[in-house]
N, C-alpha and C positions, 0 to 999 in steps of 0.2 A: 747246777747254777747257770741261768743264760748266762748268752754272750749278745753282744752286737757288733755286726758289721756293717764297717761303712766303708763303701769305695767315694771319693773325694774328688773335686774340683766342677762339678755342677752345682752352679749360682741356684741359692735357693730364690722362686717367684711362686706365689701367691697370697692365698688370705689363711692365718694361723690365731685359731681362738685362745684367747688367753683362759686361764681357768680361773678356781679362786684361790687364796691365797691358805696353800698349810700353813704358816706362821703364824696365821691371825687366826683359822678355822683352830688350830689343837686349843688354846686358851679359853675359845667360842664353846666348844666342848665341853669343857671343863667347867663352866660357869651352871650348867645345870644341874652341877652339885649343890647349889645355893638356895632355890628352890622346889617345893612339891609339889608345882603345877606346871603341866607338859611343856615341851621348849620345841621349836624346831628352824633347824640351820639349814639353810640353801644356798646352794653354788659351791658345795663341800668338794675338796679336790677327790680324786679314786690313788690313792699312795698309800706307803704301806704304814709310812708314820698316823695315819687317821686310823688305818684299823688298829695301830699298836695301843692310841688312845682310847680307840672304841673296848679292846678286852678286858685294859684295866678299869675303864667306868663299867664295864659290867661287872667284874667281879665285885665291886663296890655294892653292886646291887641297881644299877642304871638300868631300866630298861631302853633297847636300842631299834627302831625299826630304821631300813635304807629304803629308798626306792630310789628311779634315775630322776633324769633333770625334767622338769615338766611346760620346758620350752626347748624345742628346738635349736638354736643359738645360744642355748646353754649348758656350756658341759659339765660335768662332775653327778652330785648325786644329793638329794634330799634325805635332814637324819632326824629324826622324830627322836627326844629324849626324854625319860621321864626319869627322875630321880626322888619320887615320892617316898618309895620303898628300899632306902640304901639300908646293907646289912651289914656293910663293915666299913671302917672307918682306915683302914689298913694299907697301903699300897707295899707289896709285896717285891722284893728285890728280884727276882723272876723277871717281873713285868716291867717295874722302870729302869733296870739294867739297861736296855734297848733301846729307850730314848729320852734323855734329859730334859726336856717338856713333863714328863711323870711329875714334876715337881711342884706342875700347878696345883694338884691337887690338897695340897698342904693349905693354904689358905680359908679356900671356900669349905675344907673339913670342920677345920678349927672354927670359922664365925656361924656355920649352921650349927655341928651339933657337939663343939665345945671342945673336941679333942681328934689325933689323928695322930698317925704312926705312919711314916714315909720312908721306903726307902732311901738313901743317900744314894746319889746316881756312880759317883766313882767317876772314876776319868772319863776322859772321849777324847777322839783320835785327834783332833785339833787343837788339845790340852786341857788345862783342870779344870777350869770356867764353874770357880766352888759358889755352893748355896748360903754361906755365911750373909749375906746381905739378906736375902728370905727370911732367914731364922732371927737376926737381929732387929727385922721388921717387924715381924710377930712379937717381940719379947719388948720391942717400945708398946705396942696394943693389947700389953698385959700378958700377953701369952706365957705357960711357962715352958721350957725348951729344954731337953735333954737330950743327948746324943746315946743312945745305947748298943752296942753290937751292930752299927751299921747302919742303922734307924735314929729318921729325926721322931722326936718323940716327945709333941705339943698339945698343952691341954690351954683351958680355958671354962673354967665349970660355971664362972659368973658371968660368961659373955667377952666378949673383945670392948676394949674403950679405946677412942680417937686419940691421935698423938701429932704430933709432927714427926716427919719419917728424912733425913734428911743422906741421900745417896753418897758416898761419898765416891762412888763414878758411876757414870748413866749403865743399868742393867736392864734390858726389856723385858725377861723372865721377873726379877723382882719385882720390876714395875706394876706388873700383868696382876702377879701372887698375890701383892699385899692391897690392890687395888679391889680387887673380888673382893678379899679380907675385910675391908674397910667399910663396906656396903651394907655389912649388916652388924658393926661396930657402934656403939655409943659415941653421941656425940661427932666430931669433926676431925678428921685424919687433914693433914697437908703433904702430900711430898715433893719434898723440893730436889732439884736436877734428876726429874721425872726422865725416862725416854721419850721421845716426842715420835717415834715411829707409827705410820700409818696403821697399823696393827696396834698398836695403844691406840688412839682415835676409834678404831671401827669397835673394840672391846668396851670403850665404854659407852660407844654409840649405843649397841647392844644390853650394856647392863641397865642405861637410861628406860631403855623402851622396856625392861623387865621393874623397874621401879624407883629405882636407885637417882640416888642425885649426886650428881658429878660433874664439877668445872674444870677447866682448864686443860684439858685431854690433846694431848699435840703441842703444847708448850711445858715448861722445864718445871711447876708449880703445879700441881693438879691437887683440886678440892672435894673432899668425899666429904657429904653430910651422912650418916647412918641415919638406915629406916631398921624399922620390923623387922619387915619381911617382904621380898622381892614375890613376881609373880611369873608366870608363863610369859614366852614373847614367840614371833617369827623373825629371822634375821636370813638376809642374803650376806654371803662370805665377801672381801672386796678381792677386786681384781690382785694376782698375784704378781707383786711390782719384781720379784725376783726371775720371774719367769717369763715374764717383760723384757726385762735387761735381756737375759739368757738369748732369748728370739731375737731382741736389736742385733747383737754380735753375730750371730749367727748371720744373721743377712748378710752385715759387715762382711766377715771373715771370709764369705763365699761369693763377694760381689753382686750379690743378689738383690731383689724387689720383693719385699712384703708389706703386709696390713698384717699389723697385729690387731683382731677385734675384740675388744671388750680393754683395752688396753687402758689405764689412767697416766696423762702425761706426767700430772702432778708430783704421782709417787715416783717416776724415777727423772725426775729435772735434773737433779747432779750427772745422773748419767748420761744424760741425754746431750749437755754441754761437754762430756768429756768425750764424747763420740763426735760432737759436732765438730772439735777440735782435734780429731783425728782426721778428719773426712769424710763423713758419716751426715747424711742429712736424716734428719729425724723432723718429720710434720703431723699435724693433728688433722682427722678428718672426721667427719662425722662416725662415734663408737670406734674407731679405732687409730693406730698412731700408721703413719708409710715411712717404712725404714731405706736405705738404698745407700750406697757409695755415690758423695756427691763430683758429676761429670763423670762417674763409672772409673776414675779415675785411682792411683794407687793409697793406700793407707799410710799417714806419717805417727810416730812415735811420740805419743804423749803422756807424762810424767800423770801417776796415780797416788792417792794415800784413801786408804780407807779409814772411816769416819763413823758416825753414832750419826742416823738421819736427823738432817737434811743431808748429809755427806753422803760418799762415795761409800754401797756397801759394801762389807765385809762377806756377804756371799756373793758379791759377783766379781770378785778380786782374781779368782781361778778363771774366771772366761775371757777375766779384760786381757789376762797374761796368754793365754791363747790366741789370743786377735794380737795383741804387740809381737807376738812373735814374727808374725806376719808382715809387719810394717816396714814400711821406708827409715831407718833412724835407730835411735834408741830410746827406751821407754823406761825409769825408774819406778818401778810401784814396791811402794811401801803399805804393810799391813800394819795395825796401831791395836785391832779389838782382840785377836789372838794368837796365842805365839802358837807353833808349830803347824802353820797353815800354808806352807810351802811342798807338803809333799807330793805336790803334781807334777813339779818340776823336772826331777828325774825321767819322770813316763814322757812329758812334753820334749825333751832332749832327746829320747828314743825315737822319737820324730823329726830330728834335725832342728829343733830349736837350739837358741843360742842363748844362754842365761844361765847368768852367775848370784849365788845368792849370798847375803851381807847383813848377818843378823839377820834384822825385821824388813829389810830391802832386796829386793832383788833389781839386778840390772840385767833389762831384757834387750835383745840386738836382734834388730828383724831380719829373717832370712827371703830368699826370694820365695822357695818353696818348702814346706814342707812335706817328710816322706811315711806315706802308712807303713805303721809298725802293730805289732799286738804290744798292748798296753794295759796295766794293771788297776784298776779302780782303787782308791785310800780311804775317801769319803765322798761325801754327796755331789761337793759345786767340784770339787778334784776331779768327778767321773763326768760329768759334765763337761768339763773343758777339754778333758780327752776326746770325748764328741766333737766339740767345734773344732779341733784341730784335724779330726778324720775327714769332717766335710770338707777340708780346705785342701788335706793333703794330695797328694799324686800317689795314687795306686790305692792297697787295701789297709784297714785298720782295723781290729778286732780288739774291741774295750773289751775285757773279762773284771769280774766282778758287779756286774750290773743292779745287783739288788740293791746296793749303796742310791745308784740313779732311782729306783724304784720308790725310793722313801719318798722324794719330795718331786720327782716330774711325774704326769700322767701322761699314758699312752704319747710317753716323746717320739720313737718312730714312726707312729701313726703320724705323727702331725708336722713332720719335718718329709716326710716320705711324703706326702697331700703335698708338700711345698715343690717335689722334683727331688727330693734325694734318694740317693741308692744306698738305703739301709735298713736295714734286717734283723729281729731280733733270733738265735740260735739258742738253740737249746746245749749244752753248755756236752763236752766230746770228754769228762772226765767219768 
């Protein structure tokens, strides 16, 4: 199992491509279960969560081809999918144990070819985050729904029919699920306190251009008319607004100068304000954002809550609390979208952080510096903020567990290492 090392306190400067976004690409994915004429995705990120989706569409019977990016200035990898010839309708608890995304495929099963068998994903390290909102979607669109031994287990032999689908709190997984679902349903779906995340947007940007008719995408009401049958499309991934953030802080935390290229300001404006209001100058330039500490000057402590976009995410709550460590002041962030999403904090205190947690709050106290420690990865944005606190710190730090980092960054020390840092992926000493 790698590791990564990083020795700390060299200001990240230069220019850092942003990629495209896994959050929107696994859904993107998914949707070519819908129909049997070729699909293909570009600006596809290289992480491990894309190939975990690409095994389970193939045992489905997908076929997968890769190749790289076919410009220069763009990183990740082009995926050719064809889903003409699926052989099972099945997703196997094997394969969606591994990542709670598996789930999409329960929709576009059920409205192409009338039924499907899904794994139940079971917990995940950040808490329960249940599918009950999926399965009660499907079952207002006729569907019928059985839980057997572990398995959701939904038919539908006459087709799906339109409903109103009404959230009773914003989920961008059900959103995503019953959205596909609906595309090839009778009649007129609505769902109201839709998610409104950039990734809902480019999803149905994408099913639009495959056939489908859909209003409202990025506000809380989204309207699906049902067709037939959808057809083949090409789609670029959008910019990765989490990976975004991730680079903002990073500059932050290390008093550093970058361009992030291929950056969209839009998608992260909450955070962009809550950096400004740290100390943080955030500019737009032509294709990319100039992150910097504004006057090179010190970071002050400003209060966080994560939020359902437009808000402050919930994946980037782990990196904000890494730079508040840092700060002049004290910093409240509060998390709202899931419980047990504090477990980075122990490891960030093995570095001299100052934070005490309170319930669903924590209250962070910025230190002047923080000290490289070996530090244990929990999950994804957790092992990431152990990164931004390596670069920041004084001396060495050694994240173990890095395969957590691997799901959802690509080639992150390549690209922070391009910037000026001293860091290293190992190959792991056990």
């Amino acid at each position: 199992m790698d590791r990564i090392r990083i020795r700390g306190g060299i200001p990240l400067k230069g220019r850092l491509p942003i990629g495209g976004a896994k959050n929107a690409a696994l859904p993107l994915m998914v949707a070519c279960l819908l129909t049997d004429q070729p699909f293909v995705l570009r600006r596809v990120p290289r992480v491990a969560d894309i190939t975990t989706m690409a095994h389970l569409l193939v045992q489905h019977g997908v076929s997968i081809t890769m190749r790289g990016a076919e410009r220069e200035d763009e990183w990740g990898q082009v995926l050719a999918l064809d889903a003409r010839r699926v052989v099972s309708t099945t997703a196997p608890y094997d394969l969606v144990r591994k990542m709670r995304a598996s789930v999409l495929v329960l929709g576009p099963l059920v409205a192409r070819f009338g039924r499907a068998r899904v794994s139940l994903p079971g917990g995940c390290a950040i808490g329960t985050r249940p599918v009950d909102l999926h399965i009660k979607g499907l079952q207002r669109l006729g569907a019928t729904v059985d839980l057997d031994q572990g398995y959701i287990d939904a038919s539908a032999e006459k087709g799906l029919t339109g409903a109103e689908i009404v959230f009773p709190i914003v989920s961008v997984g059900a959103t995503e699920n019953l959205m596909m679902a609906a595309t090839l349903a009778r009649g007129e779906t609505m769902l109201v306190n839709a998610a409104r995340e950039p990734e809902i947007v480019d999803l149905a940007r994408c099913l639009t251009a495959m056939g489908a008719d859909i209003e409202g995408a990025g506000g809380d009401r989204v309207r699906i008319r049902g067709v037939e049958r959808l057809h083949g499309a090409e789609h670029a991934v959008i910019p990765d607004r989490i990976e975004t953030g991730t680079y903002m802080m990073a500059a932050a935390i290390t008093n550093g100068e970058v361009d992030l290229v291929g950056a969209n300001h839009d998608s992260v404006a909450a955070v962009a304000r809550i950096l400004e209001s740290a100390g943080v100058e955030v500019s737009e330039t032509p294709n990319a954002l100039h992150v910097r500490r504004r006057d090179g000057g010190r970071l002050a402590g400003v209060d966080v809550m994560t939020e359902p976009f437009p808000g402050f995410p919930t994946d980037l709550q782990a990196q904000m609390m890494a730079l508040m460590a840092t700060a002049d002041g004290a910093a409240m962030i509060t998390e709202t979208i899931f419980e047990n999403r504090f477990m980075h904090v122990p490891e960030l205190c093995r570095m001299g952080a100052n934070i005490n947690v309170h319930g669903a709050s924590a209250m962070v106290r910025g230190v002047k510096r923080l000290a490289g420690a070996p530090v244990m990865a929990t999950d994804l944005r957790a092992s990431v903020s152990l990164v931004l606190a390596g670069l920041a710190a004084e001396g060495e730090t050694m994240v173990n567990r890095v395969y957590h980092l691997d799901r959802g960054y690509e080639r992150i020390e390549e690209k922070l290492a391009a910037c000026g840092a001293a860091i290293e992926r190992l190959p792991s000493d056990e």
